[in-house]
N, C-alpha and C positions, 0 to 999 in steps of 0.2 A: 366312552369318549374315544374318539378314533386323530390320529394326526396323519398329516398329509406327506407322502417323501418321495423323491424322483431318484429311480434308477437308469443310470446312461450309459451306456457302451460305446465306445469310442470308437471313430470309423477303423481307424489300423488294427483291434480287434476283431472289428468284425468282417476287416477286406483278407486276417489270416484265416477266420475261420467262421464263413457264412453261414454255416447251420446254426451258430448260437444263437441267433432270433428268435428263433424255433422252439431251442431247449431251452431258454430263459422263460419265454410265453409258455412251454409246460411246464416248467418248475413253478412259476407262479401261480396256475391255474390249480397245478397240486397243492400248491400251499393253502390254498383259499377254501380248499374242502379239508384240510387240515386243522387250520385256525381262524376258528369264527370271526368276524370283522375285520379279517383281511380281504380287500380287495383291489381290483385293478381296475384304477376309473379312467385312463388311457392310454392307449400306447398309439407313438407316432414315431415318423424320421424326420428330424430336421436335415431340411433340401437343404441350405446352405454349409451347413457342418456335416453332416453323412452321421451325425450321432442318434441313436436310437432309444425315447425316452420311452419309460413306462410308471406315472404317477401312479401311486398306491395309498390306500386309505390304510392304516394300520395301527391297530389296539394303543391305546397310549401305555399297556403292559406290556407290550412286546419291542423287544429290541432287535433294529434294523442290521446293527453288526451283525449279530446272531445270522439272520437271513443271509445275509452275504456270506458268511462263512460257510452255511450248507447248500447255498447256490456252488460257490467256490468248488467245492467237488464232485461238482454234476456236469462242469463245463473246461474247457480246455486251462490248461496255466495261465492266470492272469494274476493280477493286485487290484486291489481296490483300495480308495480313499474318498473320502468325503471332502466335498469341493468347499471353499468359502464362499457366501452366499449375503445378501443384505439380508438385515435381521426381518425384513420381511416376507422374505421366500422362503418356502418350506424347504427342508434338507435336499440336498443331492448327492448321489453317491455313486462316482466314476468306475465302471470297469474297463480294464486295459493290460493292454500286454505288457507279459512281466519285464520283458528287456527297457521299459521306463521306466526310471526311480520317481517315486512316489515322493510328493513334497514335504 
């Protein structure tokens, strides 16, 4: 059984540092030969926000904190938090520069 969650990067993250597209889409791609039933069923830019989404199908055993935290040392200083969402959207999970407090 696999659940569904969005990871986003924030434009001001990624106007400091354009290569993280890059390194985020290999660290995922690494994960995914990693651990079985992870995968990444899209990635896109939203034109109007400049945020960059990448839905992932992932094990309902595996814990998406986890992921962020060994994503977190493969890419420049940021934070992350998980955004509020209606109880019908699958999870989102914001990355962004760390000079913004986290809510």
């Amino acid at each position: 059984m696999t659940q569904t969650a969005e990871i986003r990067v924030s434009y001001r993250y990624l106007k400091e540092h354009p290569w993280v597209v890059q390194g985020i889409t290999g660290f995922l791609s690494a994960y995914y030969m990693e651990y079985p039933g992870f995968q990444v069923k899209k990635h896109f830019d939203e034109l109007e926000t400049g945020i960059h989404v990448w839905i992932c199908d992932i094990p309902s055993n595996m814990k998406v904190l986890r992921l962020l935290r060994r994503l977190k040392e493969d890419i420049p200083p940021c934070h992350y938090k998980q955004l509020e969402t209606q109880a019908a959207t699958c999870p989102q999970y914001l990355i962004d520069s760390p000079d913004t407090e986290p809510e």
